[in-house]
C-alpha positions, 0 to 999 in steps of 0.5 A: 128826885121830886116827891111831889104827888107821891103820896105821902104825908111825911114827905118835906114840903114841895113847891109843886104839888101835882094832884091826880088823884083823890088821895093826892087831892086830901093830902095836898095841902100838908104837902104845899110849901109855903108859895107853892103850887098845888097842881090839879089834872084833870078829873073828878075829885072828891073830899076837901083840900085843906090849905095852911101854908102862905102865898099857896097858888091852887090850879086847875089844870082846865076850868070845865075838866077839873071837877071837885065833887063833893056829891051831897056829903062833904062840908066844903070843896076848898078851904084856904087860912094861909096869906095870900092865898089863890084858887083859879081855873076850876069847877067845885060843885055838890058841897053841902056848904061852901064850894071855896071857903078862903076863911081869917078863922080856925078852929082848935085843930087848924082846919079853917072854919067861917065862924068861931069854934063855938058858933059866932063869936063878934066879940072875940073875932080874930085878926083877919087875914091878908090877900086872897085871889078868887077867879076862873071858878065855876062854882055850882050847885053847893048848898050855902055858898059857892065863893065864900070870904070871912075874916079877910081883908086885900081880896079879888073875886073876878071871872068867876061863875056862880049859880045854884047857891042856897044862901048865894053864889059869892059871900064876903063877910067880917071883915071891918075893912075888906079892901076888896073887889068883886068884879066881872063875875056872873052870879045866876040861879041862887037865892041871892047872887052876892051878899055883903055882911059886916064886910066894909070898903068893898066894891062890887063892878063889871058883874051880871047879876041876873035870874036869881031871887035877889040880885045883891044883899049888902046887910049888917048883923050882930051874927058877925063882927064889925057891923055896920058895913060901910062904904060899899061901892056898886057900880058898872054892873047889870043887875036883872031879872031877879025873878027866878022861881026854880033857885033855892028859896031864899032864908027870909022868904025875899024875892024879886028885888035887885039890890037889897040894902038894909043897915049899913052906911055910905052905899054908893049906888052908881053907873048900874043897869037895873031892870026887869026885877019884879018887885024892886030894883032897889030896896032900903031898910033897917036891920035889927037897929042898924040904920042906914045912911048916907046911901047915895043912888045916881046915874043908873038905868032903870026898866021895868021893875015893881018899883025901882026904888023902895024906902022902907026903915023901922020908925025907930032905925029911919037912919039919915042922909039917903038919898035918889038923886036918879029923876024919873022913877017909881019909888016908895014913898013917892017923889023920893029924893034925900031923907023921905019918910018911910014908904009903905012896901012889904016885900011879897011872899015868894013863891016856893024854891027847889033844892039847891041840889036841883038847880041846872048846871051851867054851860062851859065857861072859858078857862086861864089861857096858859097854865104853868107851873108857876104860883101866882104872886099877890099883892100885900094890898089891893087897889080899889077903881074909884066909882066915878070911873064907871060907865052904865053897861050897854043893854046888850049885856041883858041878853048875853049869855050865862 
């Protein structure tokens, strides 16, 4: 006789693991073997699923029906530390922090954290770990970020819906190679849609990035390990209207910009619809006495934003080698092509935010066909498209629904 589901936390580890309830829900993770299956039904749950064990698979039952809630008082919804680790078809909404957190680091009783167990600790950061998959998530309303990847490496982010995030929608951090892709998500009404921080070797395509405070941040830092980010791909996305008033307000008071690049080295800009962002499209700078370099911004189309390209380093981390090789477009300084000077913008004040708490929630999104009892197999690494690949998404996409 199966005991799984049967509450209790002694019992041997279950290749399936059926939740129904929010006892189940809190004990599940002890429960899973190792390429296991938690299976959530349908409901609202509460509390943090807390996951160690390798190759777990966590499912919900349908997308829009199974609820985790974390009503304004729990940290995080799901927290995965195990290799290979998946979370598909599920709502997590109301956590303070995180609403999925797939974490390289743990702190000294093994629960998986985001930073060291002593606040961050970039000399010391541990291996990271490998493999995750990320998708059928709407994750709403959480009040640091709603997909959340540090310290990993071999991951996918796809066909997930993030809005109302107070830091942002997804964030992939430390990692100094993350192999990872992020693609065809929507990312709505956060501060910022999708940051990238110390996180190298990722790229970011098929998504639509509209009506937040800023679209995309790819940053480097000293918070986190193995900055500079490097080698960041954006291409084949819709990134508009970043213009949004009613979203959380954003930590640097930034506002209306679609993609931000500030610090990091060989960014490859390519095949992207930027529109409709008030006051730029793209904007490059230094962060701390990161510079940036070897930025390359070509075949994109461009409309109606402030500027489309702003070009604003410290004098002392101008950095080398960026260059716009798109024609015909408003920049800072003008006449922008490889290794201007500095321009002259200042990004503007923001006019003030909401709680993260007070954004709407998002209609229904379309969930996994078939849901089995099967766990996902993932793959040891990951293969990235190459960004040549890419084709400028149709105009079309601005108007598509959330």
């Amino acid at each position: 006789m199966s005991l799984a589901g049967c509450g209790s936390a002694d019992a041997a580890p279950q290749q399936l693991v059926r939740v129904t309830n929010d006892d189940e829900f809190a004990e599940a993770g002890s429960r899973v073997a190792d390429g296991g299956l938690i299976l959530i039904e349908e409901g609202t749950y509460h509390g943090t699923l807390q996951v160690s064990a390798d190759d777990v698979t966590v499912r919900g039952a349908d997308r829009n029906g199974v609820v985790l809630d974390g009503e304004l008082e729990t940290s995080s919804g799901i927290v995965g530390t195990g290799e290979r680790f998946t979370v598909e078809n599920l709502t997590v909404r109301n956590y303070l922090q995180n609403g999925v957190l797939v974490t390289g680091v743990t702190d000294d009783s093994g629960a998986g954290v985001a930073r060291g167990p002593d606040g961050y600790l970039p000399d010391a950061a541990p291996d990271p770990v490998p493999g995750y998959l990320v998708q059928f998530v709407t994750a709403e309303n959480n009040g640091l970020y709603g997909i959340y990847a540090f310290n990993r490496t071999d991951g996918v982010i796809r066909d997930n819906l993030a809005t109302g995030g107070s830091d942002s929608g997804i964030y992939v951090g430390q990692c100094e190679s993350c192999n990872a892709l992020v693609e065809n998500n929507v990312m709505q009404w956060s501060a910022v849609g999708l940051e990238l921080a110390n996180a190298s070797d990722v790229t970011i395509t098929g998504n639509r990035i509209v009506e937040n405070r800023i679209g995309i941040t790819v940053l480097s830092n000293y918070l986190e390990a193995h900055g500079p980010t490097k080698n960041t791909v954006i291409a084949g996305n819709v990134i508009a209207h970043n213009n949004a008033v009613e979203t959380p307000e954003h930590a640097n008071g930034a506002f209306g910009t679609g993609i931000g690049i500030a610090g990091t080295v060989g960014a490859v800009v390519t095949a992207n619809r930027i529109e409709g962002n008030d006051n730029a499209g793209v904007s490059i700078a230094s962060s701390e006495d990161f510079a940036p370099a070897d930025t390359v911004i070509e075949n994109n189309a461009w409309g109606d934003n402030g500027l489309d390209v702003a070009f604003a380093p410290s004098p002392t981390a101008a950095g080398e080698n960026n260059c716009l090789l798109d024609e015909g477009l408003t920049t800072d300084p003008a006449d922008m092509t490889c290794d201007p000077g500095p321009g002259s913008y200042a990004q503007p004040v923001a006019p003030v935010g909401v709680s993260f708490a007070k954004v709407p929630l998002p209609p229904e999104r379309p969930g996994l066909e078939n849901v089995d009892e099967t766990p996902r197999t993932l793959p040891g690494t990951i293969e990235r498209p190459d960004p040549v690949s890419f084709d400028i998404p149709d105009a079309d996409l601005l108007e598509a629904s959330s």
